[in-house]
C-alpha positions as CSV (number, residue, x, y, z in Angstrom):
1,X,42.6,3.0,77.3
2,X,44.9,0.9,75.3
3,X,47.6,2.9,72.6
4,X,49.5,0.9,70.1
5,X,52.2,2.8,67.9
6,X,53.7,1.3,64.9
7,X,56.5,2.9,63.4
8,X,58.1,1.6,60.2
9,X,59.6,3.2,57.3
10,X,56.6,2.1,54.9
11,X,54.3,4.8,56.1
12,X,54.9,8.3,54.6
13,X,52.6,10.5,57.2
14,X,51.1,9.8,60.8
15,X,47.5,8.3,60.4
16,X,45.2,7.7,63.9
17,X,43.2,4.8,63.8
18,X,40.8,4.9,67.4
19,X,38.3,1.8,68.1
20,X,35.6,2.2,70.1
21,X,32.1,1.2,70.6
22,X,31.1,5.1,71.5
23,X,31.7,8.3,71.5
24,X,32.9,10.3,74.8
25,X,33.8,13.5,76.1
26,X,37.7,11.8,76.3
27,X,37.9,11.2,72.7
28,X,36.7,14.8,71.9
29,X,39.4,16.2,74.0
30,X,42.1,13.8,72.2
31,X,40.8,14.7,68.7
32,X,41.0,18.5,69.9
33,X,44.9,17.9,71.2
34,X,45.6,16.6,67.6
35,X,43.9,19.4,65.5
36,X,46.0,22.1,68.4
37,X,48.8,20.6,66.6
38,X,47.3,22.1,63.2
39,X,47.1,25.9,63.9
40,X,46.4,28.4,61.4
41,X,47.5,32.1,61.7
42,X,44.5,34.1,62.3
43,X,44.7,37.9,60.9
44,X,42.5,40.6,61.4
45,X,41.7,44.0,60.1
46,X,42.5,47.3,62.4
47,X,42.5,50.8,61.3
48,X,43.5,49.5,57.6
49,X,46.4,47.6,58.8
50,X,46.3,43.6,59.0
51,X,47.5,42.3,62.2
52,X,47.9,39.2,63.7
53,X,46.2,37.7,66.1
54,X,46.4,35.3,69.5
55,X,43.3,33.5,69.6
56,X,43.7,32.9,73.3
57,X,43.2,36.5,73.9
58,X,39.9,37.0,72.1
59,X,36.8,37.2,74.3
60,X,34.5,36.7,71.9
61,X,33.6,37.0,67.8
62,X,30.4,38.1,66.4
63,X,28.8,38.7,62.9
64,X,27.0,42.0,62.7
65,X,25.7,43.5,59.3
66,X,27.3,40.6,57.3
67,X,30.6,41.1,58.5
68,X,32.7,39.5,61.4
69,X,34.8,40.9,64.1
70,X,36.9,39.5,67.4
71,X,36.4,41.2,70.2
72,X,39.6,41.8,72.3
73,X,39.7,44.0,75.5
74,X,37.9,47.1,74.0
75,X,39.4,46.6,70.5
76,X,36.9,45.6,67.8
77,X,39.0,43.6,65.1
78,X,37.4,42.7,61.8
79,X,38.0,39.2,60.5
80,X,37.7,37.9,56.8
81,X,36.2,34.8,57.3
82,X,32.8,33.9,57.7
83,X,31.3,32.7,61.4
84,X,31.5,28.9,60.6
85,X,35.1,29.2,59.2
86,X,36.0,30.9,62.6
87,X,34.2,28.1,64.6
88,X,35.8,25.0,62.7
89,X,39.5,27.1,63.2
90,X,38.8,27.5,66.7
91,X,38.2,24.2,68.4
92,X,41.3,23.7,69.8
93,X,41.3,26.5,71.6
94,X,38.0,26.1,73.7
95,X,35.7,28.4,71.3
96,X,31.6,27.6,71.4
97,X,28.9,28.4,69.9
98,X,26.9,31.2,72.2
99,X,24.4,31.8,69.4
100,X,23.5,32.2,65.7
101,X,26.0,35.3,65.6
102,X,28.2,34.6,68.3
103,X,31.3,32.0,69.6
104,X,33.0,32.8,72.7
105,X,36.3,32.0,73.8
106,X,35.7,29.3,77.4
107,X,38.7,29.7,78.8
108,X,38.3,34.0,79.1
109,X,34.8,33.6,80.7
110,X,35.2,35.1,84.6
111,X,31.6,34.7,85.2
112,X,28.0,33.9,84.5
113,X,24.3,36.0,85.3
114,X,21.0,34.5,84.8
115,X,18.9,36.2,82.9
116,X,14.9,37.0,83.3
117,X,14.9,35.2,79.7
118,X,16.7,31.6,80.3
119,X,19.7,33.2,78.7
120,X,22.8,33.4,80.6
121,X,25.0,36.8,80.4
122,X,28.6,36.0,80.5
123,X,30.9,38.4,81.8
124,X,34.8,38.8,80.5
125,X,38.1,38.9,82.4
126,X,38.4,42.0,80.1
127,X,35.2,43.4,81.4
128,X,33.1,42.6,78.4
129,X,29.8,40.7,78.3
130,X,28.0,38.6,75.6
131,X,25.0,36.2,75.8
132,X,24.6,32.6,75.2
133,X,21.3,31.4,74.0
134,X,19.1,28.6,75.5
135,X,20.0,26.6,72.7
136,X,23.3,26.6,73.7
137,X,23.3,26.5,77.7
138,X,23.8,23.1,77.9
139,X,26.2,22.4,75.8
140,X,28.5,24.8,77.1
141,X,27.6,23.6,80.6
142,X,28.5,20.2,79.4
143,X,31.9,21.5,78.6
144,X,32.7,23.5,81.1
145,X,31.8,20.5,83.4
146,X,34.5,18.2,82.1
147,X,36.4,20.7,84.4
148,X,40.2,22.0,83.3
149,X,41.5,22.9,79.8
150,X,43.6,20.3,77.8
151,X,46.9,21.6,78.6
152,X,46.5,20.8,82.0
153,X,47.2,17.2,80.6
């Protein structure tokens, strides 16, 4: 891979240019290392009180009866965003879609089950479990493959 960087006083904010005749899993992971650099705070709702929130401890988020909620250890955390909000805000930090009401957090997965269905159970460091759709196996596969997180760059 070539990289050129111009610097010169004319410019008044960083702007990426990338050229290539396709896309690959390397240029996701470099457009993912330049939205990290964009992070929004991420607050939830507990017992009336708004807290704050690490996104890199949340197992998993889920919408259930119109409204959304993080799952963290046993703590159920309602957010005030919708799913798709949460998904687009969580790309840096390894989230995927696991189904129409779910994204999980990759890099908290311990372990996978098989189910009877084609689904595939995942199982938490923290203990809990959530399922990832058919739809969705492979594309999660397909990450997970690539092998490593982006910090280990």
């Amino acid at each position: 891979m070539k990289i050129n960087i111009e610097i010169d006083h004319k410019h008044t904010e960083p702007s990426i240019t990338i050229r290539t005749n396709e896309w690959s899993d390397e240029l996701e992971e470099i457009v993912a290392l330049i939205k990290r650099k964009n992070r929004h705070r991420l607050f939830g709702v507990e017992s009336d009180q708004t807290i704050l929130l690490d996104p890199n401890r949340i197992d998993f988020i889920y919408a259930e009866k119109r409204r959304v909620f993080a799952r963290i250890d046993n703590r159920k955390v309602e957010l005030r965003m919708k799913l798709y909000e949460m998904e687009e805000m969580l790309v840096p930090y390894d989230f995927m879609r696991f189904s129409k009401s779910v994204i999980g957090n990759l890099n908290q997965i311990d372990r996978f089950e098989l189910s009877f269905n084609g689904n595939l159970c995942v199982h938490f460091y923290s203990g809990n479990k959530e399922y990832i759709t058919r739809k969705h196996v492979s594309s999660i596969k397909n990450k997970l493959s690539m092998g490593g997180q982006l910090d280990d760059y």
